[in-house]
mmCIF file of the N, C-alpha and C atoms, coordinates in Angstrom:
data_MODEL
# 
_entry.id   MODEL 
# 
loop_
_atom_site.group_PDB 
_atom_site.id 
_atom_site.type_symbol 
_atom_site.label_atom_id 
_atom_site.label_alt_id 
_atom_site.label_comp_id 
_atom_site.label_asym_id 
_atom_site.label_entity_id 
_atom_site.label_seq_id 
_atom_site.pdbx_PDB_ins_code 
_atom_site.Cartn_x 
_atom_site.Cartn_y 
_atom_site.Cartn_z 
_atom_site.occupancy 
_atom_site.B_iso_or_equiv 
_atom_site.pdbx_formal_charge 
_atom_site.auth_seq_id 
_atom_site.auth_comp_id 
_atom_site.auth_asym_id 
_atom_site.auth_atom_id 
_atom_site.pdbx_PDB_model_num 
ATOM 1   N N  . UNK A 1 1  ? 52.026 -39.168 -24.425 1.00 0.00 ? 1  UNK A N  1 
ATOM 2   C CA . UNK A 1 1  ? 51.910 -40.594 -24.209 1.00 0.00 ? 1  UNK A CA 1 
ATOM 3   C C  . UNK A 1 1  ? 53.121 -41.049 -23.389 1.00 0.00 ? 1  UNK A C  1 
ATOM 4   N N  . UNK A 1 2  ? 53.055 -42.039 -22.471 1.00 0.00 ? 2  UNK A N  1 
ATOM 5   C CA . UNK A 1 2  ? 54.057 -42.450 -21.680 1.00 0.00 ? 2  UNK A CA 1 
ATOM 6   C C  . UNK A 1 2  ? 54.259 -43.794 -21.885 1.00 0.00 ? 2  UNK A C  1 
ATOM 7   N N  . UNK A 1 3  ? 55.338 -43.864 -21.968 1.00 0.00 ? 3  UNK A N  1 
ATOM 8   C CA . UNK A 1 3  ? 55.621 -45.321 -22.104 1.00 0.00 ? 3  UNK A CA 1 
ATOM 9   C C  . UNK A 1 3  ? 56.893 -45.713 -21.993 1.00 0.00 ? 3  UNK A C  1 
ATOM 10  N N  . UNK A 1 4  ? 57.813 -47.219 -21.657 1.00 0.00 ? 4  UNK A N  1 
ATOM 11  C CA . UNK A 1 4  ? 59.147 -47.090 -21.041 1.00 0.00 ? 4  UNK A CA 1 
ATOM 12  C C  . UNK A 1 4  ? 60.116 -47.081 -22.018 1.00 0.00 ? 4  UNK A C  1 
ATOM 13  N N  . UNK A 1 5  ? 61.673 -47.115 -21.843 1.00 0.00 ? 5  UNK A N  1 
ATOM 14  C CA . UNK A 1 5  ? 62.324 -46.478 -22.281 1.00 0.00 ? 5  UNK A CA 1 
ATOM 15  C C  . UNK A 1 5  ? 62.791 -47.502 -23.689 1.00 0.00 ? 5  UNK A C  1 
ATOM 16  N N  . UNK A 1 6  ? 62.454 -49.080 -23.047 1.00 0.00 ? 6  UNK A N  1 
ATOM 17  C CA . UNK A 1 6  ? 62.648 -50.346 -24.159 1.00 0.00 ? 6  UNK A CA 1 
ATOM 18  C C  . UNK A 1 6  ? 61.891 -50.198 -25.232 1.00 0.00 ? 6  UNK A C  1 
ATOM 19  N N  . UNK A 1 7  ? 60.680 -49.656 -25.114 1.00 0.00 ? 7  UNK A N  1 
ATOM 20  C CA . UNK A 1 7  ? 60.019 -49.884 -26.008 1.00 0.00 ? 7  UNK A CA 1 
ATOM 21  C C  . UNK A 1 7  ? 60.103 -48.382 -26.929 1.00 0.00 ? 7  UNK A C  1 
ATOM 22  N N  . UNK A 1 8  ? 60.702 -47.921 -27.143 1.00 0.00 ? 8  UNK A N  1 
ATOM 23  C CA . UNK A 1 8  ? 61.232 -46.396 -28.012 1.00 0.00 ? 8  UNK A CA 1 
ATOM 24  C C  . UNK A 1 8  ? 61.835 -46.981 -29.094 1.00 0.00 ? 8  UNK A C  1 
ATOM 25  N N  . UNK A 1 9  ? 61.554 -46.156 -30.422 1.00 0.00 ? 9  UNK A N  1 
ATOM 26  C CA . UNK A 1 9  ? 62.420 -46.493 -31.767 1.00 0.00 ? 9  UNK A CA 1 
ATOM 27  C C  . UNK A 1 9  ? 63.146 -45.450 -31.450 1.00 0.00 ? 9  UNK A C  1 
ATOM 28  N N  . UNK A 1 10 ? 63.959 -45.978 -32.508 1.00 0.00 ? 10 UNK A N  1 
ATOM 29  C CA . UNK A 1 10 ? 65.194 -45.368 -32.906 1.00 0.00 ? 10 UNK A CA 1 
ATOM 30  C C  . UNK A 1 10 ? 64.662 -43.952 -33.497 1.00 0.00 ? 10 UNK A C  1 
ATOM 31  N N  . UNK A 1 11 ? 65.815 -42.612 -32.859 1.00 0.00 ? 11 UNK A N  1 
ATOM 32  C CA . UNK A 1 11 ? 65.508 -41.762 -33.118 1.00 0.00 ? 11 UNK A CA 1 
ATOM 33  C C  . UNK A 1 11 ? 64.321 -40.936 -31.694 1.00 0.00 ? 11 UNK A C  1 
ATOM 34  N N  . UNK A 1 12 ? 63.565 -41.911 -31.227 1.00 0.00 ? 12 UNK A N  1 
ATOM 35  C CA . UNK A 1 12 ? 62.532 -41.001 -30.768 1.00 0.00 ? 12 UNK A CA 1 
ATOM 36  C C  . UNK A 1 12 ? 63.012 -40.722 -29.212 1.00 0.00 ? 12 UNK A C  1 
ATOM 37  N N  . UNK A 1 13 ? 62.617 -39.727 -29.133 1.00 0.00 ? 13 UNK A N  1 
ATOM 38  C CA . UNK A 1 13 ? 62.934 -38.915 -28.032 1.00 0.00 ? 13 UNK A CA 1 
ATOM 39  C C  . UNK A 1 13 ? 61.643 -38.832 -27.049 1.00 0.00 ? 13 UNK A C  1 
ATOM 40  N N  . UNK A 1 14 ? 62.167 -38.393 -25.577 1.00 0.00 ? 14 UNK A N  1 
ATOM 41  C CA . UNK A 1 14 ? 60.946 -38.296 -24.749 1.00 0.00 ? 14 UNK A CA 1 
ATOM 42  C C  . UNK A 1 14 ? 61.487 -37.149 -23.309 1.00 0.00 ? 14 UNK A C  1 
ATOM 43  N N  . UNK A 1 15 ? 60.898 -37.342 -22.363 1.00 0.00 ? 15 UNK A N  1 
ATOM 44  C CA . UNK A 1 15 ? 61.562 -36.684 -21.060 1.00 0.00 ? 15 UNK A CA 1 
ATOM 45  C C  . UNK A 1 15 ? 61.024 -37.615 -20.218 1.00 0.00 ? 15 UNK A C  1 
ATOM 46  N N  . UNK A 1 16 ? 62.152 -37.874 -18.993 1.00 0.00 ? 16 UNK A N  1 
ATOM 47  C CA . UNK A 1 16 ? 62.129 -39.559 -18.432 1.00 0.00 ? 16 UNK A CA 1 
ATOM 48  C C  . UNK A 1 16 ? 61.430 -38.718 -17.067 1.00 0.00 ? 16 UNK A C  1 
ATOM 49  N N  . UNK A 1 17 ? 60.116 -39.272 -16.516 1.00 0.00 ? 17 UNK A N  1 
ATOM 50  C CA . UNK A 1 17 ? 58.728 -39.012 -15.761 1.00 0.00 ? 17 UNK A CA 1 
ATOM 51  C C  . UNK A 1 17 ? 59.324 -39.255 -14.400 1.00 0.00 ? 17 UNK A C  1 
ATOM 52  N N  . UNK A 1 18 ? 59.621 -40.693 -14.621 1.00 0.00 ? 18 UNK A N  1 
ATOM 53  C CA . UNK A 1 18 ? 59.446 -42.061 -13.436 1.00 0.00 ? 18 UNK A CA 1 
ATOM 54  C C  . UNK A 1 18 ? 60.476 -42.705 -13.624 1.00 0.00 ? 18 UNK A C  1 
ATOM 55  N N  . UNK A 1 19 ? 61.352 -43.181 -12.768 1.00 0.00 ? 19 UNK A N  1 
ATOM 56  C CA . UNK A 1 19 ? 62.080 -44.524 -12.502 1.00 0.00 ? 19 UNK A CA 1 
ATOM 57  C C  . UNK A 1 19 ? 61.884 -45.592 -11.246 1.00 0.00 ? 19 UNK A C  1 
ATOM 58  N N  . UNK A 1 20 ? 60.933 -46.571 -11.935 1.00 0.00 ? 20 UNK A N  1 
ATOM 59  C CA . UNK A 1 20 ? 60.989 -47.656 -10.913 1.00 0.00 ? 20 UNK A CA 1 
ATOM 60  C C  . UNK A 1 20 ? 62.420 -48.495 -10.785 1.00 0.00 ? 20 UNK A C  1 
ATOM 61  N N  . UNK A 1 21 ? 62.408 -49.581 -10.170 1.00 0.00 ? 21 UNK A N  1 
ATOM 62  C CA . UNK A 1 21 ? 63.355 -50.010 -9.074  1.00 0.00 ? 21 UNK A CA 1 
ATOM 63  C C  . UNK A 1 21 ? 63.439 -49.725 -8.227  1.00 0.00 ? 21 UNK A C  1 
ATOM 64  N N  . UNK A 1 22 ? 64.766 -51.163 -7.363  1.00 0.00 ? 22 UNK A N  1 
ATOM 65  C CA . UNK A 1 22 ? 64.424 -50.709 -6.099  1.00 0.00 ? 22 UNK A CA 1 
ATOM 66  C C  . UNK A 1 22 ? 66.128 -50.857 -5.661  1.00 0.00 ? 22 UNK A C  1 
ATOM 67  N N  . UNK A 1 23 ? 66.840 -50.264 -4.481  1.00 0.00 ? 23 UNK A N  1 
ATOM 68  C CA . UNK A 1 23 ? 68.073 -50.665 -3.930  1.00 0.00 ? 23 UNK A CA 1 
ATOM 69  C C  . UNK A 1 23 ? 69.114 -50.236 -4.995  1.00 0.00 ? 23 UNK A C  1 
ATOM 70  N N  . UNK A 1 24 ? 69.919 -51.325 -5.630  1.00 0.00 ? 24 UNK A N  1 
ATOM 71  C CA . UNK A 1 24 ? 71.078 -50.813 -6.610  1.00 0.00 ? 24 UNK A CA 1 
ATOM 72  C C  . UNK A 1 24 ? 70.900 -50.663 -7.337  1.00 0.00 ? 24 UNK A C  1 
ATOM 73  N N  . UNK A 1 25 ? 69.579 -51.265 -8.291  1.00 0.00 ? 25 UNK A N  1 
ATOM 74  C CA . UNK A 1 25 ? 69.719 -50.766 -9.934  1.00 0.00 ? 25 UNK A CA 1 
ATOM 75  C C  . UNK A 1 25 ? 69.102 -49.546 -9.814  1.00 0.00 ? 25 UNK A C  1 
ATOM 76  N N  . UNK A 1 26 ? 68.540 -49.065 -8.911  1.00 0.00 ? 26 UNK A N  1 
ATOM 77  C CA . UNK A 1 26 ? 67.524 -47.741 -9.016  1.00 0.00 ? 26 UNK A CA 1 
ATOM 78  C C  . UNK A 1 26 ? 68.731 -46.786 -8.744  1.00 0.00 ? 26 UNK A C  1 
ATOM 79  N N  . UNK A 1 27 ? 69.551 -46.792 -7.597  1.00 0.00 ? 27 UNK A N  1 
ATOM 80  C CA . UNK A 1 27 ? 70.778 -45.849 -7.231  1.00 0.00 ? 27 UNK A CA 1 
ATOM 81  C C  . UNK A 1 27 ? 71.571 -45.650 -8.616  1.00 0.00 ? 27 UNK A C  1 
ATOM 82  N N  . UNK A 1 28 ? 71.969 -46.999 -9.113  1.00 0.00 ? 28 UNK A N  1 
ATOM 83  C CA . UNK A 1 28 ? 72.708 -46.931 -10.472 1.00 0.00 ? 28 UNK A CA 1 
ATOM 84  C C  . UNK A 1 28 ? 72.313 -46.049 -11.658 1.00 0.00 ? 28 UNK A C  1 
ATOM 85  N N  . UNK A 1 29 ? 71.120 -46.350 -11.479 1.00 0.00 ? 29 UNK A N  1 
ATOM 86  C CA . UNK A 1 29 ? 70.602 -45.386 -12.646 1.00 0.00 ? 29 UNK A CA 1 
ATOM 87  C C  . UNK A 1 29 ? 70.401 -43.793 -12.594 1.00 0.00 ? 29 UNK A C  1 
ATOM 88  N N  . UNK A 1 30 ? 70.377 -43.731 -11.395 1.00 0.00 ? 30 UNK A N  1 
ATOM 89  C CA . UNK A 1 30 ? 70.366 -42.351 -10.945 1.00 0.00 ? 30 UNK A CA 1 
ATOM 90  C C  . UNK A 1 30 ? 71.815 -41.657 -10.847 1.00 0.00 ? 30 UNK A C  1 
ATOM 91  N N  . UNK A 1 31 ? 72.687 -42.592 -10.232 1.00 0.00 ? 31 UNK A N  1 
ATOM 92  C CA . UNK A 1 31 ? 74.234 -41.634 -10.877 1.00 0.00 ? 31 UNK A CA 1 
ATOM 93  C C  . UNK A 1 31 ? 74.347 -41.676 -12.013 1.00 0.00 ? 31 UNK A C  1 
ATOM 94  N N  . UNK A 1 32 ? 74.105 -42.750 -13.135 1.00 0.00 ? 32 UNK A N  1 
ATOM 95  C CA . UNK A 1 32 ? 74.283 -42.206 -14.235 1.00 0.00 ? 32 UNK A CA 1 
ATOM 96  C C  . UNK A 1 32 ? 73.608 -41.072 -15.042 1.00 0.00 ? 32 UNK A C  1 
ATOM 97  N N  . UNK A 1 33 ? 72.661 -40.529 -14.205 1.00 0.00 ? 33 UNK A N  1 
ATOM 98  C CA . UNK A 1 33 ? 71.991 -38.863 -14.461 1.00 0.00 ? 33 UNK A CA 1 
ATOM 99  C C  . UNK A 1 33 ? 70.546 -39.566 -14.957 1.00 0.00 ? 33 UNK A C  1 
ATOM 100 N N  . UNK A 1 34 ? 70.199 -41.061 -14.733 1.00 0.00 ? 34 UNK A N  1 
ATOM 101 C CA . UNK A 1 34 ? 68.931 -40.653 -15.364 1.00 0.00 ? 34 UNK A CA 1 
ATOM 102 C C  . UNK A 1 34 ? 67.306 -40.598 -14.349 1.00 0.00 ? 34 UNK A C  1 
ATOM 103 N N  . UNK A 1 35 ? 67.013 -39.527 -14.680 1.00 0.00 ? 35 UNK A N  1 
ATOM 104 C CA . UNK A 1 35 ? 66.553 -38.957 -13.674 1.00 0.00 ? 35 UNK A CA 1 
ATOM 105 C C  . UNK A 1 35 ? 65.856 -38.124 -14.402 1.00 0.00 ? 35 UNK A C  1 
ATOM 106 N N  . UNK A 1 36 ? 64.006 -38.109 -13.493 1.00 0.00 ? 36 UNK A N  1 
ATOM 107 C CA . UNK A 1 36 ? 62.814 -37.341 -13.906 1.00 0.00 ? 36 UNK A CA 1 
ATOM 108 C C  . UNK A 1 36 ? 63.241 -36.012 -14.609 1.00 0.00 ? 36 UNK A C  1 
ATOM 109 N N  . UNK A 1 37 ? 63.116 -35.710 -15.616 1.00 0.00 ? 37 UNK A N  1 
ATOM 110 C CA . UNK A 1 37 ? 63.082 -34.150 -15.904 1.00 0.00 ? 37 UNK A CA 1 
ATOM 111 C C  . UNK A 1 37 ? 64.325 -34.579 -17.449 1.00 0.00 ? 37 UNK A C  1 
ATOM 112 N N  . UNK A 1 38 ? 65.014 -35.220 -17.031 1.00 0.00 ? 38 UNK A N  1 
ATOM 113 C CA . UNK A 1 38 ? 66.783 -35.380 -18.446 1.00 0.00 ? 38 UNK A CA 1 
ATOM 114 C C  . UNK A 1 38 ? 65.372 -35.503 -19.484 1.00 0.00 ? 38 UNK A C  1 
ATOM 115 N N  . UNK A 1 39 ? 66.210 -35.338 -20.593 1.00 0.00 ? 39 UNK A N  1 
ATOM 116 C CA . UNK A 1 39 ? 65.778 -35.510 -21.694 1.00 0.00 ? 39 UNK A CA 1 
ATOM 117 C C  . UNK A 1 39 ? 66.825 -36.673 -22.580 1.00 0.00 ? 39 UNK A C  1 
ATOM 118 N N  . UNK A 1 40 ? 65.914 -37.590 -22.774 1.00 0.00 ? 40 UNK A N  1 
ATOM 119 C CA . UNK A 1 40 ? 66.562 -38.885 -23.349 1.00 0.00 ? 40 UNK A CA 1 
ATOM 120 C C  . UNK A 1 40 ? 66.436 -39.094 -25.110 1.00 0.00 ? 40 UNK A C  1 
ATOM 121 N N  . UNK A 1 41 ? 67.269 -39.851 -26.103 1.00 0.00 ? 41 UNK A N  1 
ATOM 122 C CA . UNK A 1 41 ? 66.617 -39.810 -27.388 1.00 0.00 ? 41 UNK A CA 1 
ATOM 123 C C  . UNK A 1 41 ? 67.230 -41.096 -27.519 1.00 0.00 ? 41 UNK A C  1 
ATOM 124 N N  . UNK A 1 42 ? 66.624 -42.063 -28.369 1.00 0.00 ? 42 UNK A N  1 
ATOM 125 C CA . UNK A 1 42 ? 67.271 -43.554 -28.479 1.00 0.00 ? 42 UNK A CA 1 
ATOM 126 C C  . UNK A 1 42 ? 67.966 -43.695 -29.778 1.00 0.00 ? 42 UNK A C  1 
ATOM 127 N N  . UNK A 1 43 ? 69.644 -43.652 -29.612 1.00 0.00 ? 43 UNK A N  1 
ATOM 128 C CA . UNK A 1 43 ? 69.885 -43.868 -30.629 1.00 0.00 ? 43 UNK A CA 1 
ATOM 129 C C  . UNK A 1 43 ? 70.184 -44.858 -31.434 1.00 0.00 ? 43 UNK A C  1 
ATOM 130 N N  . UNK A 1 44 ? 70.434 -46.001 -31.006 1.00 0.00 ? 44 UNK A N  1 
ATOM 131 C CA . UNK A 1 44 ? 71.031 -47.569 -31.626 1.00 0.00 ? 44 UNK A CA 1 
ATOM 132 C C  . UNK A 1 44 ? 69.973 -48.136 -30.702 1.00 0.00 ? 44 UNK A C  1 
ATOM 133 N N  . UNK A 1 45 ? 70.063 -49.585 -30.900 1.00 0.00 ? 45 UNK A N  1 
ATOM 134 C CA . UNK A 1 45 ? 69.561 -50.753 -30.743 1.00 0.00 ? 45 UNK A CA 1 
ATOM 135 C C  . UNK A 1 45 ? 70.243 -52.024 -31.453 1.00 0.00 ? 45 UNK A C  1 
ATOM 136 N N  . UNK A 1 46 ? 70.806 -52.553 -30.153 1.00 0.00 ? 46 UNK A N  1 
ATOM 137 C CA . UNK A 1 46 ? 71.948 -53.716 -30.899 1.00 0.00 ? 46 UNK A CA 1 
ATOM 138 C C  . UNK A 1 46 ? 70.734 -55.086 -31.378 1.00 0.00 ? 46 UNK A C  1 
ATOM 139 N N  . UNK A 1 47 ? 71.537 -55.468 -32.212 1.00 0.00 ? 47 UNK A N  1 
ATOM 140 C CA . UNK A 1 47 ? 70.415 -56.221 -32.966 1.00 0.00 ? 47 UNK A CA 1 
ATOM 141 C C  . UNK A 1 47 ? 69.729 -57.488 -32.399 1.00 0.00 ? 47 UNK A C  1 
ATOM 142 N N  . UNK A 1 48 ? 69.626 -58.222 -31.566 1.00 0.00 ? 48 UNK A N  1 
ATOM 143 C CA . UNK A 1 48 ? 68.284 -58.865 -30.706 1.00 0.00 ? 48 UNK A CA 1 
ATOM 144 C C  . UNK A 1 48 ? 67.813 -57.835 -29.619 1.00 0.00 ? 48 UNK A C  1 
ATOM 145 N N  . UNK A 1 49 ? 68.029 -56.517 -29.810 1.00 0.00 ? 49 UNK A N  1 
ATOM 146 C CA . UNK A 1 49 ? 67.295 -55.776 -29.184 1.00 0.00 ? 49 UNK A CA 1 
ATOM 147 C C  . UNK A 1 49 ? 67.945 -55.795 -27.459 1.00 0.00 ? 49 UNK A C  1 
ATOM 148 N N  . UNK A 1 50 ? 68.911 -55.794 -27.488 1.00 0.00 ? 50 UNK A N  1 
ATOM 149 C CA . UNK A 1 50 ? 69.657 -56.116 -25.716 1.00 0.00 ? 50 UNK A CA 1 
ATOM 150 C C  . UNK A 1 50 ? 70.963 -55.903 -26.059 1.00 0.00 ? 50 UNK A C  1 
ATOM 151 N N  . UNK A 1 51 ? 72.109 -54.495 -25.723 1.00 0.00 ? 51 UNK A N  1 
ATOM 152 C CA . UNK A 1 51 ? 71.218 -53.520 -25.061 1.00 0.00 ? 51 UNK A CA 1 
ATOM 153 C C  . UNK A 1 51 ? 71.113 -52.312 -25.927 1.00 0.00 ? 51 UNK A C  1 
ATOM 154 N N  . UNK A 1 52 ? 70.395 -51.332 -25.664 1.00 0.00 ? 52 UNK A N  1 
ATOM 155 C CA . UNK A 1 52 ? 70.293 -49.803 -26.549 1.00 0.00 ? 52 UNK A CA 1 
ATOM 156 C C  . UNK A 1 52 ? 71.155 -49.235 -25.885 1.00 0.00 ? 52 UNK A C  1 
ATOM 157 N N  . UNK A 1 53 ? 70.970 -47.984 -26.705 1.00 0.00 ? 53 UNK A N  1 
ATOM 158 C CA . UNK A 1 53 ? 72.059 -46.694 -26.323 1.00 0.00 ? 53 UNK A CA 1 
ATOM 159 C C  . UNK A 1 53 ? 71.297 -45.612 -26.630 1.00 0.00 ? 53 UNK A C  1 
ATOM 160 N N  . UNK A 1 54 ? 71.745 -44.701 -25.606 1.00 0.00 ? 54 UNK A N  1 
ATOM 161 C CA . UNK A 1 54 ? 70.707 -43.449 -25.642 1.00 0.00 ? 54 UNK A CA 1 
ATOM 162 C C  . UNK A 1 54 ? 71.559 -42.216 -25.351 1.00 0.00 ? 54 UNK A C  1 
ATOM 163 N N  . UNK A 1 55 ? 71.517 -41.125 -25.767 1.00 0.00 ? 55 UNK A N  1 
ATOM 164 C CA . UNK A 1 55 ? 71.704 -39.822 -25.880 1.00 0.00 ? 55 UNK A CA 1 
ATOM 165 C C  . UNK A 1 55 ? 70.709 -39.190 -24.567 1.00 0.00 ? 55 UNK A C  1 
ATOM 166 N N  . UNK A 1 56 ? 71.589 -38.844 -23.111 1.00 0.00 ? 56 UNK A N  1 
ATOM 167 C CA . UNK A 1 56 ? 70.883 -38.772 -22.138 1.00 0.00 ? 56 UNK A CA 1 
ATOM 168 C C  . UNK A 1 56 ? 72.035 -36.853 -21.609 1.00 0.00 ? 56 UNK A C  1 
ATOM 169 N N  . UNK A 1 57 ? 71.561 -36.155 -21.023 1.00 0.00 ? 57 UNK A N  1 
ATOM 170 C CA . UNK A 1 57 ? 72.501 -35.264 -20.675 1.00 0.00 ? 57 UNK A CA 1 
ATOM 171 C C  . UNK A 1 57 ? 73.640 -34.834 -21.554 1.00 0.00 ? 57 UNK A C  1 
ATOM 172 N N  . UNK A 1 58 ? 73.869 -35.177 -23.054 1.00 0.00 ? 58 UNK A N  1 
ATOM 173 C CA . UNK A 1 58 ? 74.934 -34.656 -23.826 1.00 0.00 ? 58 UNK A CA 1 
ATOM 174 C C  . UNK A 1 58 ? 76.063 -35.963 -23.607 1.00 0.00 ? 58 UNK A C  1 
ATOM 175 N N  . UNK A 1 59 ? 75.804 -37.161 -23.329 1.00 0.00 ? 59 UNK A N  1 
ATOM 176 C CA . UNK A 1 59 ? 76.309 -37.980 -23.296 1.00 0.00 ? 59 UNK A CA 1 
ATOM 177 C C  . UNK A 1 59 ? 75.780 -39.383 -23.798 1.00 0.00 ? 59 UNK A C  1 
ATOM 178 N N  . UNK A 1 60 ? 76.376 -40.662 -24.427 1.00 0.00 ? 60 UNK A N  1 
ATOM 179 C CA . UNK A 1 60 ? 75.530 -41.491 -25.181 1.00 0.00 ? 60 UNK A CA 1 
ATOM 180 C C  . UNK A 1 60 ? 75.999 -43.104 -23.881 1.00 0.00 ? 60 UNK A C  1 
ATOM 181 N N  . UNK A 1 61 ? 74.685 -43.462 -23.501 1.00 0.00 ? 61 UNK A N  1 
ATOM 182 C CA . UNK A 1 61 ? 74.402 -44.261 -22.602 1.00 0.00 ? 61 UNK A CA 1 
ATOM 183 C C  . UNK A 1 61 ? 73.915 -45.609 -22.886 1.00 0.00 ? 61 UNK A C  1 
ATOM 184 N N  . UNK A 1 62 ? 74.771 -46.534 -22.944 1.00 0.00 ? 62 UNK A N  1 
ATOM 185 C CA . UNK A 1 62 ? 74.142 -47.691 -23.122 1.00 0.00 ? 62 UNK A CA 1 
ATOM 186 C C  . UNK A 1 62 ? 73.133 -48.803 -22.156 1.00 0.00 ? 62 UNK A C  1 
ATOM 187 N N  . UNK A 1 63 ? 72.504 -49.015 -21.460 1.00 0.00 ? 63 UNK A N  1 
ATOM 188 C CA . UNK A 1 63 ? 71.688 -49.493 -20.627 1.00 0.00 ? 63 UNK A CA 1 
ATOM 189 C C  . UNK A 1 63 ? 71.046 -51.304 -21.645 1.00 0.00 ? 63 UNK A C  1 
ATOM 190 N N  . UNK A 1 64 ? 70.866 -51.887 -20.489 1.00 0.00 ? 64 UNK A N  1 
ATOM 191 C CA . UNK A 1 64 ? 70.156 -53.067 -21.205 1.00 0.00 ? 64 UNK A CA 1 
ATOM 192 C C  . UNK A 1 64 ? 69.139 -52.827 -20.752 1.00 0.00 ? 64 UNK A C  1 
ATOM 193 N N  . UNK A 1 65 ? 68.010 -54.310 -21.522 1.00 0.00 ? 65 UNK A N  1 
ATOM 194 C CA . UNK A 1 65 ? 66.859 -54.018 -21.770 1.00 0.00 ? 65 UNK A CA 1 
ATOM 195 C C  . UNK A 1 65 ? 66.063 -53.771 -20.374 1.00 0.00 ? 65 UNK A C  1 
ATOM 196 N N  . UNK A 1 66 ? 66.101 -54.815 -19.188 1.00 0.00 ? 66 UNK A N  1 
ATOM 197 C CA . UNK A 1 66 ? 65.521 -54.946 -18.357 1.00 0.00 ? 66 UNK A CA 1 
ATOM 198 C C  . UNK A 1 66 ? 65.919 -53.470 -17.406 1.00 0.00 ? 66 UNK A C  1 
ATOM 199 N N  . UNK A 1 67 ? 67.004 -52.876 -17.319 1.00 0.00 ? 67 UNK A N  1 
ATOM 200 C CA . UNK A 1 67 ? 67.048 -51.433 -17.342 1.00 0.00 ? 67 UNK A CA 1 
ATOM 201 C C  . UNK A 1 67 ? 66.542 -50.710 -17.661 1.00 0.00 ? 67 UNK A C  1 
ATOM 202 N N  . UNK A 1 68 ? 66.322 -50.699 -19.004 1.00 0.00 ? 68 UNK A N  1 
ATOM 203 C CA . UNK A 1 68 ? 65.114 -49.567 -19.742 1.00 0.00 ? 68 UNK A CA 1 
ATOM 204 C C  . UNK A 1 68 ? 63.967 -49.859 -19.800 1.00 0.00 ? 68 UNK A C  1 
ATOM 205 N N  . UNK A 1 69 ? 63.732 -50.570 -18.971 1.00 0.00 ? 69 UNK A N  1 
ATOM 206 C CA . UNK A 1 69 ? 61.642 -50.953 -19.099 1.00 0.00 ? 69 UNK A CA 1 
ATOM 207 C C  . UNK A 1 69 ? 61.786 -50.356 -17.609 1.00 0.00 ? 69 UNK A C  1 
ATOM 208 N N  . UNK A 1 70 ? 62.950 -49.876 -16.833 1.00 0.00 ? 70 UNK A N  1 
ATOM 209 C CA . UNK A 1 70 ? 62.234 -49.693 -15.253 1.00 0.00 ? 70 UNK A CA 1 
ATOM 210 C C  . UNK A 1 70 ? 62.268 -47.949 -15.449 1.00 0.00 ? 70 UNK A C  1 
ATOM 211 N N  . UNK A 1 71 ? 62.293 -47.476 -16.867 1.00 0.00 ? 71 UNK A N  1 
ATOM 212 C CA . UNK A 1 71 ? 62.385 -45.689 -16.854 1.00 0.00 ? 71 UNK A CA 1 
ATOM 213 C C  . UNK A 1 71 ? 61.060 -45.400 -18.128 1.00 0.00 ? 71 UNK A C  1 
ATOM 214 N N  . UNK A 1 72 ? 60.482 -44.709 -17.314 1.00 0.00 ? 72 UNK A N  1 
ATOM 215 C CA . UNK A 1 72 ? 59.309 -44.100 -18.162 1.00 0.00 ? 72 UNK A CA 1 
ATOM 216 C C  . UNK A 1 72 ? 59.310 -42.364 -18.601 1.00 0.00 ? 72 UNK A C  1 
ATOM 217 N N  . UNK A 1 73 ? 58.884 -42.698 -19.617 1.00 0.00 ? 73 UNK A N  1 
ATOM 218 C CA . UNK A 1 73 ? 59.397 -41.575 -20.680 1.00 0.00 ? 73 UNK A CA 1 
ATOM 219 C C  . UNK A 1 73 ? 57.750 -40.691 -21.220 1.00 0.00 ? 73 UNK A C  1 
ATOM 220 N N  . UNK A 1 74 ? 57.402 -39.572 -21.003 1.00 0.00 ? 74 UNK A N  1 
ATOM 221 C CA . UNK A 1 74 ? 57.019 -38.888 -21.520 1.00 0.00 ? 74 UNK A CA 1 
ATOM 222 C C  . UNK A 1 74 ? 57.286 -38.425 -22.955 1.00 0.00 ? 74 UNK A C  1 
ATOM 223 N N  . UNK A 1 75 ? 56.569 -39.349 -24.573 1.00 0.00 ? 75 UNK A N  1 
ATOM 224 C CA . UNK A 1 75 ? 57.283 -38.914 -25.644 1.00 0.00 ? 75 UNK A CA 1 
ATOM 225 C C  . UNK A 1 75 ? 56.908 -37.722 -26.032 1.00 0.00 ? 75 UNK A C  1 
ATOM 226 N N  . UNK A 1 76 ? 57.853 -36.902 -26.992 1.00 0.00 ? 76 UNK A N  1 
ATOM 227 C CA . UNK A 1 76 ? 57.906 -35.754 -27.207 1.00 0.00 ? 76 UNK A CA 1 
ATOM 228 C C  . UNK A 1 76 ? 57.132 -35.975 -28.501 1.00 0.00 ? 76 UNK A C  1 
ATOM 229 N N  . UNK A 1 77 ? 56.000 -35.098 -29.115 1.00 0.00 ? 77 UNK A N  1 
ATOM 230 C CA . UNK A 1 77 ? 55.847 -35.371 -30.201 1.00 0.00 ? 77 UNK A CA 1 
ATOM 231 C C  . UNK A 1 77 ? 56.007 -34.858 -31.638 1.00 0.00 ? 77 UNK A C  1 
ATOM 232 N N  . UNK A 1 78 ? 56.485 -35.761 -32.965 1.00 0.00 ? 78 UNK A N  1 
ATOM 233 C CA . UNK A 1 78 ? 56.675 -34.519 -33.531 1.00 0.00 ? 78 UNK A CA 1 
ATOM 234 C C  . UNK A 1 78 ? 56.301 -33.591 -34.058 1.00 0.00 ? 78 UNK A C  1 
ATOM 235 N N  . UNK A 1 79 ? 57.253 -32.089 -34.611 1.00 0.00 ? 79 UNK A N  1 
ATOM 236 C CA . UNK A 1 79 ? 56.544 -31.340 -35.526 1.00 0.00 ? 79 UNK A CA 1 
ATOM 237 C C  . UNK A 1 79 ? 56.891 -31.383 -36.520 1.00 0.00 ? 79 UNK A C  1 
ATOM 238 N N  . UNK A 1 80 ? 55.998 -31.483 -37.889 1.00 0.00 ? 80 UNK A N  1 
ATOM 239 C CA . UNK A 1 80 ? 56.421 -31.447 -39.286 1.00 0.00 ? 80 UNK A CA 1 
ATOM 240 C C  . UNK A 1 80 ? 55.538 -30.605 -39.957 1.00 0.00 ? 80 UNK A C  1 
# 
């Protein structure tokens, strides 16, 4: 299932597909490594929901919201 990166609970993990934008926030997001193929997991969510933090490349990334709706995530699903 695909779906963007805002709308992830806590805990859930995915592999990021797609990044829309366009010009600087799209460049921005891409030096900060996030980019088709990383593997992302969401760990916090500050409390009105703006901004999260994510576990991206072995490093923990905070991004706001309107940031994380422009990265789409392939979720991983689990096994139990």
């Amino acid at each position: 299932m695909i779906k963007t990166l805002d709308t992830f609970s806590i805990g859930e993990n995915g592999i990021i597909v797609k990044v829309d934008g366009e010009g600087r926030i799209r460049r921005r997001l891409f030096d900060m490594g996030v980019t088709p193929g990383a593997n992302v997991v969401l760990q916090k969510r500050a409390p009105l929901g703006d901004p999260i933090q994510v576990l991206l490349r072995g490093y923990e990334l905070t991004l706001r919201k309107d940031e994380a709706n422009l990265v789409h995530c392939e979720v991983k699903e689990e096994t139990k």
